[in-house]
Each structure stands twice: as structure tokens, then as C-alpha cells.
C-alpha positions in Angstrom: -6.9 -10.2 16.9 -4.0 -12.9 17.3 -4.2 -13.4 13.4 -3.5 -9.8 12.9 -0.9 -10.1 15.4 0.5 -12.6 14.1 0.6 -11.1 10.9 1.9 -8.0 12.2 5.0 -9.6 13.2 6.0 -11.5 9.8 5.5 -8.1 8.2 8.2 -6.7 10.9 10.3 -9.9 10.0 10.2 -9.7 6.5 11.0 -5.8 6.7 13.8 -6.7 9.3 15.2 -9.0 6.7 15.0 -6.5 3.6 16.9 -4.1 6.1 19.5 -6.1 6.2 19.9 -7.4 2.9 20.2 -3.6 1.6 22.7 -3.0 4.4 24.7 -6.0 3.4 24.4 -5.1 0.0 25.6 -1.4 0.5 28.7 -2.6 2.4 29.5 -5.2 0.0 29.2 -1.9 -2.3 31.9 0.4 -0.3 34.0 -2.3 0.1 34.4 -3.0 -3.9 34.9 1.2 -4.2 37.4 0.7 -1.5 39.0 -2.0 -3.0 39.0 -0.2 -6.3 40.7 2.7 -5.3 43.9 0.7 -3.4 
């Protein structure tokens, strides 16, 4: 039970982290439309 616990939360890490790479990667995206359009 503690190893699936454990597991439980890297899984909830690692989809924390892929969260926020896309939403990094979508900002970085409207700023360079942004920047295009100025």
C-alpha cells in the first residue's frame, strides 16, 4: 500500500510537471503571436 502510494504521487508529480510545461509553452506561444502582430 505505501508503494502504491508512493507511486501514486510521482504520477501526480510527473503530470503536475507536464501541466506546466504545456502551459509555459502556450504562453511562450501567445506572446510570439503578440509580438508578431505589434
Amino acid at each position: 500500500l505505501i508503494i502504491y502510494g508512493k507511486y501514486l504521487l510521482e504520477c501526480l508529480v510527473w503530470n503536475q510537471n507536464i501541466l506546466i510545461r504545456i502551459h509555459w509553452h502556450q504562453t511562450l506561444l501567445l506572446a510570439s503571436e503578440i509580438h508578431k502582430i505589434q
